[in-house]
C-alpha positions, 0 to 999 in steps of 0.5 A: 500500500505504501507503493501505491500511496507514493506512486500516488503523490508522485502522479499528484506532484507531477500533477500539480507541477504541470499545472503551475507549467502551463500556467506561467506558459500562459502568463508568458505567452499573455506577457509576450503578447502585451510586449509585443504590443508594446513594440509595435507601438514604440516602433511607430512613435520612432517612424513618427519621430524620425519624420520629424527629425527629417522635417526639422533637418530639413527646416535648419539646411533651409535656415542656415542656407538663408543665413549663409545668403543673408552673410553674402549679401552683408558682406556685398554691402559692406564691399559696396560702401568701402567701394563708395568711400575708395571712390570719393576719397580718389575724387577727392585727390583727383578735385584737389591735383586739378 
């Protein structure tokens, strides 16, 4: 009889640890489920983030264009009035030897 009783609990043991076995699979497999999710969703924000970065790179190439011409044409300005002075202060010499 006490052959039987622990074939019995070894059967009740294996049982019981079988059951907890396909339990955790089952939290596991909800787990991956919900991280899954979660990943699809994360990968949407980065596609979603990353187009922003491109609008925003592309809004500062156009920015620092407009700077860089904006530069160009201070410095036009600036090489037109020294010109000018250059100008009037040869006039002047050329008043004066006449």
């Amino acid at each position: 009889m006490t052959e039987s009783n622990t074939f019995s609990e070894v059967v009740l043991l294996l049982d019981k640890k079988v059951r907890e076995l396909l339990e955790r699979l089952s939290f596991q497999r909800e787990e991956n489920d919900r991280l899954k999710s979660r990943l699809m969703e994360l990968e949407q924000s980065k596609m979603i983030l990353e187009e922003e970065i491109g609008v925003l790179n592309r809004r500062l190439s156009d920015t620092q264009s407009n700077f860089s011409q904006m530069g160009s044409v201070q410095q036009e300005d600036e090489i037109e009035k020294r010109l000018d002075e250059i100008i009037r202060e040869l006039q002047e010499c050329i008043d004066e030897i006449n």
